[in-house]
C-alpha positions in Angstrom: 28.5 -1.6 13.5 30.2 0.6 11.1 28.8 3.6 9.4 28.9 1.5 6.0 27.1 -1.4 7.5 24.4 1.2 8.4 23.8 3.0 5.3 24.0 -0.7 3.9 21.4 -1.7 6.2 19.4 1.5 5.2 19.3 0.3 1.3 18.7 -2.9 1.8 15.7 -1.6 4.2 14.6 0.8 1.5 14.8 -2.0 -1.2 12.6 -4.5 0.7 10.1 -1.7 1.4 10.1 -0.8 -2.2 9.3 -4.2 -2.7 6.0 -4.3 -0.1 5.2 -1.2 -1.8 5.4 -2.8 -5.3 2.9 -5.5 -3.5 0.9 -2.9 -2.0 -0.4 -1.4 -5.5 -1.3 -4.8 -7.2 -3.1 -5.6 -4.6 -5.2 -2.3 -4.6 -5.4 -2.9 -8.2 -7.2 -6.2 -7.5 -9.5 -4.4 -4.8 -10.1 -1.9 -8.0 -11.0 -4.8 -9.8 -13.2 -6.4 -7.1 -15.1 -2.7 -6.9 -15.7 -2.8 -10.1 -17.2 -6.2 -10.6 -19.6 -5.3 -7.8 -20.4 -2.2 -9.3 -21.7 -4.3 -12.2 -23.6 -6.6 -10.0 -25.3 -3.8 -7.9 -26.9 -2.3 -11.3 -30.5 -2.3 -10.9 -30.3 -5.4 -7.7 -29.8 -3.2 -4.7 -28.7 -5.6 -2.7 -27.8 -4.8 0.8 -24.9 -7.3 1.1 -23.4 -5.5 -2.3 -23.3 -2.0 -0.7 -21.8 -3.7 2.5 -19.2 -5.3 0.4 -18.5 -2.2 -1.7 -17.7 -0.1 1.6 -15.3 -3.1 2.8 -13.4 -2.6 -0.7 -13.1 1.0 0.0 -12.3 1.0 3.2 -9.4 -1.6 2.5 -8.3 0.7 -0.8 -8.2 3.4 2.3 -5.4 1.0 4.6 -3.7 0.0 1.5 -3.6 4.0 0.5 -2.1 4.8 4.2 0.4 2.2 4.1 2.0 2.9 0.9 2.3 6.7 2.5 3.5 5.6 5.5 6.6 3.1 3.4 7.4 6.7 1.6 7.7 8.4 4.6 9.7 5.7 6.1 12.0 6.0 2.9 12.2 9.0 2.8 13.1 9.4 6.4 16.1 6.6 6.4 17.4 8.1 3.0 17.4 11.4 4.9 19.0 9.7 8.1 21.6 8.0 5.8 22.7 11.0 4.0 23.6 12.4 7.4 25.9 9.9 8.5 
């Protein structure tokens, strides 16, 4: 494999991640969303199973949060390993 098929291999790499990370933020916009509706629905019920599913939400905002910083760093780090070669 050629230099030139590596960088190549590099973009399209960084391109397709892009994309996941494009994915990534809708879909913690819909958990946003989701939060948001429950919010409304907790007013005044309390509801045990509410909370439960409010802290699910977050936590999966949280993995979604991670991953997106873990595609940049990945980016970054091929862009930086491409520019070397």
């Amino acid at each position: 494999m050629s230099v030139q098929e590596v960088k190549a291999a590099i973009t399209k790499a960084n391109a397709e991640s892009s994309a996941g990370a494009a994915t990534l933020s809708r879909s913690s916009a819909k958990l946003d969303e989701a939060l948001t509706m429950l919010n409304r629905a907790a007013e005044g019920t309390g509801h045990e199973l509410i909370g439960q599913a409010q802290t699910a939400l977050r936590a999966a905002k949280a993995s979604i949060e991670e991953a997106r910083k873990a595609i940049a760093r990945s980016q970054e780090s091929a862009s930086t390993y491409a520019r070397s070669i």
